[in-house]
N, C-alpha and C positions, 0 to 999 in steps of 0.2 A: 712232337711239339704239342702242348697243351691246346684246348679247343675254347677259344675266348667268346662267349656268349655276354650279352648285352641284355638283360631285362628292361625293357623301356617299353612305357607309355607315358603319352603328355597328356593324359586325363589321370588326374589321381582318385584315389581308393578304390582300386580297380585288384589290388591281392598281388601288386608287384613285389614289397619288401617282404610280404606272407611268401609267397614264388621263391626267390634268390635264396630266404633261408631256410627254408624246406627240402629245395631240392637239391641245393648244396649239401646237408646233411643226409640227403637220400642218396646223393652218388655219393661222399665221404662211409657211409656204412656200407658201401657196396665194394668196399677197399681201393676204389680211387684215389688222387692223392688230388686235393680241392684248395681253391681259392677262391673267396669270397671277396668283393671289393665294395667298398660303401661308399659312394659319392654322393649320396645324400645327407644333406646336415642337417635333416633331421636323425640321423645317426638311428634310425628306428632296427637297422640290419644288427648294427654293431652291438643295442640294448638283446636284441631278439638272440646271439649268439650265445649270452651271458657276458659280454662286459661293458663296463661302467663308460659310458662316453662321456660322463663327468671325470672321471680319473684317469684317461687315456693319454700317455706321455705325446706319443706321435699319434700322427694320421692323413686320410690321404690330403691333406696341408702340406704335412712335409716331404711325402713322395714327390709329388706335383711341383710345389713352388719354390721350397726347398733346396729339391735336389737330394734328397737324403740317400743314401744306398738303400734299398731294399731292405737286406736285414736286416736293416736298425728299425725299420717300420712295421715290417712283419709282425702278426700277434700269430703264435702257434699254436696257442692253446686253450679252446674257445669250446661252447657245449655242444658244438654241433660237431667236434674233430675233425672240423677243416681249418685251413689258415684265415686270417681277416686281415685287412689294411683300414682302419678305422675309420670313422666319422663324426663329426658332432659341428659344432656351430660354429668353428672354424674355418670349417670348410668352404662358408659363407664369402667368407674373405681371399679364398684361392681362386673363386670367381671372378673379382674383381683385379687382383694382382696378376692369372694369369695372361689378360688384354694387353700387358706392358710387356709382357716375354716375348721372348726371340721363339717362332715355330710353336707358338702353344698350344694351337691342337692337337702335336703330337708328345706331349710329355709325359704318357699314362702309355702310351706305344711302346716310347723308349726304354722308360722306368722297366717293362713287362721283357720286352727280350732279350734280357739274360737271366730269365728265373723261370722263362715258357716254356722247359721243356723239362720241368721239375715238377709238373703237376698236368694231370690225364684234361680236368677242366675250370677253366677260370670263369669266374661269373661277375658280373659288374649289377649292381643295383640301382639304376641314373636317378634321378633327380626329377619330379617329373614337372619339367619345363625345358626348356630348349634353351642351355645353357653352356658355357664353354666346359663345364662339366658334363654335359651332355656330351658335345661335340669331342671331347677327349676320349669317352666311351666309345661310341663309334667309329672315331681313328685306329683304336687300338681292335675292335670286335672283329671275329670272323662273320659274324652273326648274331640278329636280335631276335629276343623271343619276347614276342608280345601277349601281355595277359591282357585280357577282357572280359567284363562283365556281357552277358548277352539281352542288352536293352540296345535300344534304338538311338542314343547318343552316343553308345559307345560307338556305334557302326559309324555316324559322322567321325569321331576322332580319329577310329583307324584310319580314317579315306586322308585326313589333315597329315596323319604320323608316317602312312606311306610317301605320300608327298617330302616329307620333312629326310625320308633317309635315301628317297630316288636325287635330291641334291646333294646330300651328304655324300653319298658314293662318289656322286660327278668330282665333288671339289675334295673331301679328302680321304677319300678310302675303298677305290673301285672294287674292290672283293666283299664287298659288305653287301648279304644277302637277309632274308627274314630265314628266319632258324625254323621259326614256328608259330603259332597262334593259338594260346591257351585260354580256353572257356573256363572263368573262374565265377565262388558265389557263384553256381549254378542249382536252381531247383527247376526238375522236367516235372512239376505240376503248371509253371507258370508259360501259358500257349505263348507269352512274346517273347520268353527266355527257347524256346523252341525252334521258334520263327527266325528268330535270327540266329539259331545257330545251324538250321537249314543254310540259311545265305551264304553263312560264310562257310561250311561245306560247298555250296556250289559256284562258290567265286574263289577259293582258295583252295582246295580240294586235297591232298594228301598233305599242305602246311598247318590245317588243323590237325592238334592232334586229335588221336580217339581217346586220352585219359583226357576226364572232364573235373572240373576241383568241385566237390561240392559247396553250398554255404556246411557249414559245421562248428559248431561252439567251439569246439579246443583246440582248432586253427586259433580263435580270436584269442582264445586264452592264454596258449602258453609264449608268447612275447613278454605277459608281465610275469611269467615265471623264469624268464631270461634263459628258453633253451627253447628247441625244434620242436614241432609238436610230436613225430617219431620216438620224441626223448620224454618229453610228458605225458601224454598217452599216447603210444605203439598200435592199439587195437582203433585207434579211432578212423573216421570213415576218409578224414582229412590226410592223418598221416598214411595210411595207404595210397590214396588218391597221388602223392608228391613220389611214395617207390614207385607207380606204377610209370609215373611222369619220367623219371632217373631212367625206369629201365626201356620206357620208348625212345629218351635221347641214344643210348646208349648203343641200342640198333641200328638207328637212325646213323650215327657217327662211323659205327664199324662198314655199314654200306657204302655212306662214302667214300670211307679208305679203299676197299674194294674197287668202287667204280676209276678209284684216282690211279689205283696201282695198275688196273688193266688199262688204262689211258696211256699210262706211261710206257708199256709194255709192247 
């Protein structure tokens, strides 16, 4: 069964949609078989893959509110070589239509388990507010991974976003853990990008990872060139920083397997 990760923070411009399609394209190159999910209408993931959210037939509108089967919504063929379930300013409107559904929290849940075990890992891109798109992510996630800037606001937001998925678990998804906590835009000249990434090493401790995203130009760039930055420049310091990211999940997932199979045993 595929491993559903959640990219969420409710602080924006923090290198969330940079995050999902990065390292979606990082474990996709690594011959995983990947899903990428865009619940943000700002459709910034779905531009960032290479396809047009202006010209997009379905998307996650029609999964969600819909109903649609799956492969009717599926995009399979995207610059990153993983799958995508699209986004754009539609999706605006699936937040409002979904409050009148029967069980709508869990319609991103249901949609996903009969197509979970056709892909190593699913990634969701939220929305950053705390919205029934939101709340659908988390339904359906084993786990979030949280990117953060290392300033001293961000450190308040995390304290608000822990809060926000310690009720989430209570009320709709008690399996729902933090994945991880990714330092992004980081430069180690700056003593408070330092300082607080001390903190959160000593408050979170092996949920930080140790790959750190740098700031880097061709992170920011290759979105308007509509593909991964792996895909438009390979040697940059950004698209390494996202393999190195892939292959600590990667670890990190097989270890659990591990720990679940001797539990079982």
């Amino acid at each position: 069964m595929g491993r559903i990760i959640a990219i969420a923070n409710q602080k924006g411009g923090v290198g969330k949609t940079t995050t999902a399609v990065n390292l979606a394209a990082s474990m996709a190159a690594t011959r995983r078989k990947v899903l990428l999910i865009d619940l943000d209408p700002q459709g910034n993931a779905t531009m960032g893959s290479g396809i047009d959210k202006y010209d997009i037939e379905n998307t996650a509108y029609e999964l969600l509110v819909d109903q649609k089967p799956f492969q009717d919504v599926v995009v399979t063929e995207t610059n990153g070589k993983y799958h995508l379930i699209a986004a754009n300013g539609d999706v605006t409107a699936a937040d409002v239509k979904l409050m009148e559904e029967f069980a709508r929290e869990q319609r991103l849940a249901s949609a996903l388990k009969p197509v979970s075990d056709n892909y190593d890992f699913i990634f969701i891109d939220c929305p950053p507010s705390l919205s029934m798109l939101t709340v659908n992510a988390m339904a359906a996630a084993d786990s979030i991974l949280v990117p953060m800037q290392c300033e001293y606001y961000a450190l308040e937001g995390l304290t608000a976003l822990m809060d926000t998925i310690e009720r989430l678990a209570e009320a709709v998804n008690p399996r729902l853990q933090i994945e991880g906590i990714l330092r992004t835009m980081y430069d180690p000249r700056n003593r408070l990008a330092n300082d607080v990434s001390e903190q959160l090493k000593a408050h979170f401790g092996n949920k930080v990872y140790r790959t750190v995203i740098p700031r880097n130009v061709r992170l920011a760039e290759a979105p308007s060139f509509g593909a991964p930055a792996m895909y438009y420049d390979k040697s940059s310091t950004g698209a390494k920083a996202y393999l190195s990211l892939a292959g600590e999940l990667i670890r990190r997932a097989e270890q659990l397997k591990k720990a679940e199979a001797a539990a079982e045993a």
